[in-house]
C-alpha positions in Angstrom: -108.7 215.4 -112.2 -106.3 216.1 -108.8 -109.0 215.9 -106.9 -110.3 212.3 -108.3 -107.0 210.7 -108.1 -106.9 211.6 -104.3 -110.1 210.6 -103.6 -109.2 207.1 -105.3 -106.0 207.1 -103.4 -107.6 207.1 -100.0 -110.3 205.0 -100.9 -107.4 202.8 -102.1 -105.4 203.1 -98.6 -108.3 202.8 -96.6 -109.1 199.6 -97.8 -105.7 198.6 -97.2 -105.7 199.6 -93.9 -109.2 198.2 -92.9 -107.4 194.6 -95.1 -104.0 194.7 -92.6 -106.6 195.6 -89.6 -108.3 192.8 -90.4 -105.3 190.6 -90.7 -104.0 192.1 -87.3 -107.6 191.2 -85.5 -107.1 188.1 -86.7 -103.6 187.7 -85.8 -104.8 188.3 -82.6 -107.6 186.5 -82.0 -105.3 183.6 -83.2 -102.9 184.5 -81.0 -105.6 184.3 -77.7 -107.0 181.0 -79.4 -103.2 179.3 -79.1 -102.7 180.4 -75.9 -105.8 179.3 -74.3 -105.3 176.2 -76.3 -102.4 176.0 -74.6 -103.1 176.4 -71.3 -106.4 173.8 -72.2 -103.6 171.4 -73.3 -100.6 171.6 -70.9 -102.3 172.6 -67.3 -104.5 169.4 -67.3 -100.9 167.1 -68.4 -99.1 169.6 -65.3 -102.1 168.9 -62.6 -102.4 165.3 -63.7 -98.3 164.7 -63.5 -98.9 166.3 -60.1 -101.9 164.5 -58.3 -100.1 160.8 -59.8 -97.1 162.1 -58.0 -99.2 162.9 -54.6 -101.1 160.5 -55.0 -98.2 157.9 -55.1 -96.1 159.5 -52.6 -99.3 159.4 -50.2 -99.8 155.5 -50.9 -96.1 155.2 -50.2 -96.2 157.0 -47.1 -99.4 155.6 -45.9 -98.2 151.9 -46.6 -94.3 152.3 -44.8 -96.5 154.2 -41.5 -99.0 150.9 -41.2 -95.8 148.3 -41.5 -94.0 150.7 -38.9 -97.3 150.4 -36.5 -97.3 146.8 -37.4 -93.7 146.5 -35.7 -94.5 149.1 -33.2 -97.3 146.8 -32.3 -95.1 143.4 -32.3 -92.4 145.8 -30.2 -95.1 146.6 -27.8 -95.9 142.6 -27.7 -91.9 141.6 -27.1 -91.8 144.1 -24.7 -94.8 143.3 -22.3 -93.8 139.6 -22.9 -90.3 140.7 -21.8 -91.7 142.5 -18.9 -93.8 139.0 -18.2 -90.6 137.4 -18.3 -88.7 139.6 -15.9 -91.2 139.8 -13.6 -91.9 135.8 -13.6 -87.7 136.1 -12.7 -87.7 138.8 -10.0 -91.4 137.4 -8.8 -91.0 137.7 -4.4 -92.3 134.2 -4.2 -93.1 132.2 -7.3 -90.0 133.6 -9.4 -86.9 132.2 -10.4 -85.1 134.5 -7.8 -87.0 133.2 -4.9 -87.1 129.2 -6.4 -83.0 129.9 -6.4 -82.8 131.2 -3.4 -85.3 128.8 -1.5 -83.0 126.3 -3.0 -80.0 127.5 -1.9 -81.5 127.7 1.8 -82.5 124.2 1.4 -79.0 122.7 0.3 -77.6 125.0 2.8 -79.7 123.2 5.5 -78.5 120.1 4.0 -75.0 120.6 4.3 -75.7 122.0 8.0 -77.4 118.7 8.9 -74.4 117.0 7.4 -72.4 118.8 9.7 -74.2 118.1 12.7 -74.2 114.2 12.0 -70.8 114.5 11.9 -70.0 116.3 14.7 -72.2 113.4 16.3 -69.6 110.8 14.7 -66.9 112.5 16.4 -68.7 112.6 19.4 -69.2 109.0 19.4 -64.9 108.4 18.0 -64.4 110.3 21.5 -66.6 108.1 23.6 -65.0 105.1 22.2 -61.6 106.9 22.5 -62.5 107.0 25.7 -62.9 103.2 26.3 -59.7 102.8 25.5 -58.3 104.5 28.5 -60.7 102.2 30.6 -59.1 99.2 28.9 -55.6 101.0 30.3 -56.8 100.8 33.6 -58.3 96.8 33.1 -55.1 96.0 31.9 -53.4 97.5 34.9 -55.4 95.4 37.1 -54.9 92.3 35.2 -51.4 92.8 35.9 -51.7 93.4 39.4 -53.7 90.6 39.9 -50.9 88.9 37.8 -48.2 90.4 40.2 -50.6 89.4 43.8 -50.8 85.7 42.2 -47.0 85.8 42.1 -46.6 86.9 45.4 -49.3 84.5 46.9 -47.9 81.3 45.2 -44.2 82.5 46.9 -46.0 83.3 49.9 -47.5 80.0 50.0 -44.3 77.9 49.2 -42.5 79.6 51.9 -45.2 78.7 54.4 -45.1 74.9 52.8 -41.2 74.7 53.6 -42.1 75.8 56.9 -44.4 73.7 58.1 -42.4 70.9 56.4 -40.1 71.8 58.9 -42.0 71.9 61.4 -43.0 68.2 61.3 -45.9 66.6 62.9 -47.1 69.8 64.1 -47.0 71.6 60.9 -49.3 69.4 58.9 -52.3 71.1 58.8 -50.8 74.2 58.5 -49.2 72.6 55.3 -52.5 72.2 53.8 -53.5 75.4 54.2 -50.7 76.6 52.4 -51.3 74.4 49.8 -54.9 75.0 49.2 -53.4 78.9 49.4 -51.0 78.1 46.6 -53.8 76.5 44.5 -56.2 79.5 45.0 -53.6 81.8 43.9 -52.3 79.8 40.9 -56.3 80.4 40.2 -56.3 83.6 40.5 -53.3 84.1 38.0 -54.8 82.1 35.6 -57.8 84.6 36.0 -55.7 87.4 35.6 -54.1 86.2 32.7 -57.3 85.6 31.5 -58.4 89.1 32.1 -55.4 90.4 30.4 -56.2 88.5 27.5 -59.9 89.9 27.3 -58.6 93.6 27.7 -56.1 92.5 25.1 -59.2 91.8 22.5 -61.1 94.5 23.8 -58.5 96.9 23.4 -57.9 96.1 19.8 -61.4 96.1 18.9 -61.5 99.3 20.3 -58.9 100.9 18.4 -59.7 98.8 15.3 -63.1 100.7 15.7 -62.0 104.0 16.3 -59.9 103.5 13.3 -63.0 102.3 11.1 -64.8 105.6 12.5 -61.9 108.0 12.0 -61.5 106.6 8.5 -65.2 106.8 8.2 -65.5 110.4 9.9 -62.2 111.5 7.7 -63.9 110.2 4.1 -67.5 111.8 5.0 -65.6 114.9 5.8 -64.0 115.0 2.4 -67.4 114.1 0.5 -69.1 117.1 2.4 -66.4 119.6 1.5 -67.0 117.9 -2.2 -70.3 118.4 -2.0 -70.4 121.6 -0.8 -67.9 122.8 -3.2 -70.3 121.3 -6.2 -73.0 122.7 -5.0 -71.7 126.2 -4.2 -70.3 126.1 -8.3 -73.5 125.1 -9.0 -75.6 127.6 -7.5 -72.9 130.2 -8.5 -73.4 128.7 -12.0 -77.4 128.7 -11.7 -77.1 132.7 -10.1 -74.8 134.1 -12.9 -77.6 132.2 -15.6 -80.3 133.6 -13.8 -78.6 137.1 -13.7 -77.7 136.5 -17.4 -81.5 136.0 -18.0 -82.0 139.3 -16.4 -79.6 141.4 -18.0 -81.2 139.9 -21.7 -84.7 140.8 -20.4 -84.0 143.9 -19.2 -81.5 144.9 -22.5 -84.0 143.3 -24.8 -86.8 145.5 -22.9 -84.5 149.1 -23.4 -83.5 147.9 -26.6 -87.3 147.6 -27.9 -88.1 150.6 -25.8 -85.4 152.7 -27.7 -86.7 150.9 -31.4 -90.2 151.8 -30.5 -89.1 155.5 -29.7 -87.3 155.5 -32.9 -90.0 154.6 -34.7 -92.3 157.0 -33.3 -90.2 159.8 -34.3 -89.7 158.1 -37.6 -93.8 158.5 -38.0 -93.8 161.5 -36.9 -91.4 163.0 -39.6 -93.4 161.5 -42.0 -96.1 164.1 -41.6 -94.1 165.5 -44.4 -96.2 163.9 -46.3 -99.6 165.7 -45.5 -97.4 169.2 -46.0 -96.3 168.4 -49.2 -99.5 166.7 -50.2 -101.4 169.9 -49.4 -98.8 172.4 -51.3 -99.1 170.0 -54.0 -102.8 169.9 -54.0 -103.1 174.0 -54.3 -100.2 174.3 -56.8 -102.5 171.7 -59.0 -105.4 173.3 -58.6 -103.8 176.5 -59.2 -102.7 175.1 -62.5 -106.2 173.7 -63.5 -107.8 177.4 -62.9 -105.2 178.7 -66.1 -107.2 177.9 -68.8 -110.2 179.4 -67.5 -107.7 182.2 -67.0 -106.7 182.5 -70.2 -110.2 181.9 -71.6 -111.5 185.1 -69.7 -108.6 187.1 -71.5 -109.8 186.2 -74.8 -113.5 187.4 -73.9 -111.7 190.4 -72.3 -110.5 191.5 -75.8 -113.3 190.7 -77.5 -115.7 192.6 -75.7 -113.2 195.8 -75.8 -110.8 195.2 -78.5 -108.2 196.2 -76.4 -105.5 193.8 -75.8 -104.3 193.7 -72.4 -101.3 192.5 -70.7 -101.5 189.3 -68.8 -101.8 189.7 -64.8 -100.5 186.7 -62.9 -101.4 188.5 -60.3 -105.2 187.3 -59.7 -103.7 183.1 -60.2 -101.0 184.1 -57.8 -103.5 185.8 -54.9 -105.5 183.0 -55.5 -102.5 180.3 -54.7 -101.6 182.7 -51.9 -105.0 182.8 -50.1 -104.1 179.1 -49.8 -101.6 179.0 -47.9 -101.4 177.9 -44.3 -97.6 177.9 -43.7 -94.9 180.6 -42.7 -92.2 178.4 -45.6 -95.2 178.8 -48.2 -95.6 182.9 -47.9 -91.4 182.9 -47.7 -91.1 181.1 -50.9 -94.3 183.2 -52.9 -91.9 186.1 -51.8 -88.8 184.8 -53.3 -86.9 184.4 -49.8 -84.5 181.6 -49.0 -85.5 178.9 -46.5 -83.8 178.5 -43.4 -82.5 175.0 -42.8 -85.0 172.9 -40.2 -83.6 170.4 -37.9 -85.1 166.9 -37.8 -87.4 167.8 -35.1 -88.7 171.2 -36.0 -92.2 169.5 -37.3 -95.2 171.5 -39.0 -98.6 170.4 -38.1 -101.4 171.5 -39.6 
C-alpha cells in the first residue's frame, strides 16, 4: 500500500516537473522570440535614423563645398581681372603709368617752350632798351647842332657889323655873312627838327618797351599759373593713379587671403567623409543585430542550452572596420585628445 502511494507520488511530481519544464522552455523560447523581435524592430528604426542623418549631413556638406567653389571660382575671376587691371596700370608703354608720365614730359616741354619764348621777349625788351640809348646820343647831336646854329648865326652877325663898317669895301663880304647867317638859321631849324623826331622816337620807344615789359611781366605770371595748375593736376592725377593701384593690389591680397580661407574652409570639411564612414559601419553594424540575435535562438534550439550573449563577434566585426587611430581609441574606452584646426584625417 506504501509502495503504491510512492509510486503515484512520483508519477505525480514527474509530471509536474516535465509541466514547469515545459513552461520554462517556453518561457524561454519566448524570451529569444522578444528579443529577436526586438532587435528585428529597433536596429532597422536605429540604421534608418542613421543613414537620414548621413545622408543629410552629406547633402549639406556637398551643397555649402560647390557654393564655396562657386565663390572660389568668381574670386579667381576678380582676381585675374584685378591682375588685368594692374597690369593695364603699371603696363611699360600702353599703361596708365606711362600715358601719365608721357604726359607729364609733354606739358613739361610745354612749359620749357614757354620759357624759351620768353626769354626771347626779353631778348627783344633789351634790344629795344637798347634803342633808347641811341636816341640819347640823337638827342645829343640835335642839341649840338642846336648849340653850332647859335654860334654860326652870332658868328655871322658879328661879321655883318663888320663889314658894315667897313663900307664900300665890305659889301660882298656882307653877303656872305648873310647868306652864312641864313644857312645856319637852317641848320637850327633842322636841328630842332631832329630833336623833335628823337623826341617821338624816344617815347615810342619807351612806350614800347613799357607795352613789352607789361606784356613779358603778365606772360610770366600766366606761366607760373599754369605751371602751378598743371603741377596740382598731375600731382592730383599721380595720387589717383597711385590710389588705383593700392585698390588693385589690396583687392588682389584681399581675394588672395578669401580664396585661402576658403580652401582651408573645404578642406576641414572632409569631416564629413570621416564621419560619414563611422556612421556608415556603426549602421551596418546595427542592421547585422537581428541576424545576431536570430542565430542565438537556433543556438538554443539545436542544444537546449541557453547561452550568454557575446557582443564580442558584432564588436570584432565593427572593429575590423575601422581605418582610424580615434576609432580603435574610442572601441577601447580611451579619451580623445583635442585636434587643432589643421590636424586633418584623410582617408
Amino acid at each position: 500500500m506504501l509502495a503504491g502511494l510512492v509510486v503515484v507520488a512520483g508519477v505525480v511530481l514527474t509530471r509536474k516537473l516535465k509541466v514547469r519544464e515545459a513552461a520554462l522552455m517556453a518561457s524561454i523560447e519566448t524570451y529569444l522570440n522578444s528579443q529577436t523581435q526586438f532587435s528585428e524592430q529597433l536596429a532597422p528604426v536605429w540604421s534608418g535614423h542613421i543613414e537620414m542623418s548621413r545622408s543629410q549631413m552629406a547633402s549639406a556638406i556637398e551643397s555649402l563645398s560647390e557654393r564655396f567653389c562657386g565663390i572660389v571660382d568668381k574670386l579667381d575671376a576678380a582676381v585675374h581681372t584685378s591682375a588685368l587691371e594692374t597690369q593695364t596700370i603699371e603696363d611699360d608703354d600702353k599703361g596708365l603709368v606711362a600715358v601719365f608720365s608721357r604726359s607729364e614730359q609733354k606739358l613739361s616741354d610745354v612749359i620749357t617752350e614757354q620759357k624759351a619764348a620768353m626769354s626771347g621777349l626779353l631778348g627783344m625788351l633789351d634790344k629795344v632798351q637798347g634803342l633808347g640809348r641811341f636816341t640819347s646820343e640823337l638827342k645829343e647831336m640835335a642839341a649840338d647842332v642846336a648849340k653850332i646854329s647859335q654860334q654860326s648865326n652870332l658868328l655871322a652877325l658879328n661879321a655883318a657889323i663888320e663889314a658894315a663898317r667897313s663900307g664900300e669895301h665890305g659889301r660882298g663880304f656882307a653877303v656872305v655873312a648873310n647868306e652864312f647867317r641864313v644857312l645856319s638859321g637852317q641848320s637850327g631849324e633842322t636841328g630842332r627838327h631832329i630833336a623833335r623826331n628823337v623826341g617821338i622816337i624816344s617815347s615810342a620807344i619807351v612806350e614800347t618797351c613799357t607795352v613789352v615789359r607789361e606784356a613779358v611781366d603778365q606772360q610770366d605770371a600766366s606761366l607760373l599759373a599754369a605751371q602751378s595748375t598743371i603741377h596740382a593736376v598731375m600731382a592730383d592725377f599721380q595720387g589717383i593713379t597711385d590710389a588705383l593701384m593700392r585698390s588693385g593690389a589690396l583687392l588682389k591680397n584681399e581675394s588672395i587671403g578669401i580664396k585661402s580661407e576658403i580652401n582651408d574652409s573645404l578642406v576641414q570639411m572632409q569631416f564629413q567623409d570621416r564621419v560619414s564612414q563611422i556612421m556608415n559601419h556603426v549602421k551596418n553594424n546595427i542592421e547585422s543585430l537581428p541576424a545576431f540575435m536570430q542565430q542565438h535562438q537556433k543556438d538554443y534550439a539545436s542544444s537546449l542550452v541557453l547561452q550568454p550573449l557575446d557582443a564580442q563577434d558584432l564588436l570584432t566585426e565593427l572593429k575590423a572596420t575601422y581605418v582610424m587611430s580615434d576609432q580603435h581609441v574610442v572601441h577601447e574606452g580611451g579619451e580623445l585628445a583635442q585636434k587643432s584646426n589643421n590636424d586633418i584625417d584623410f582617408f
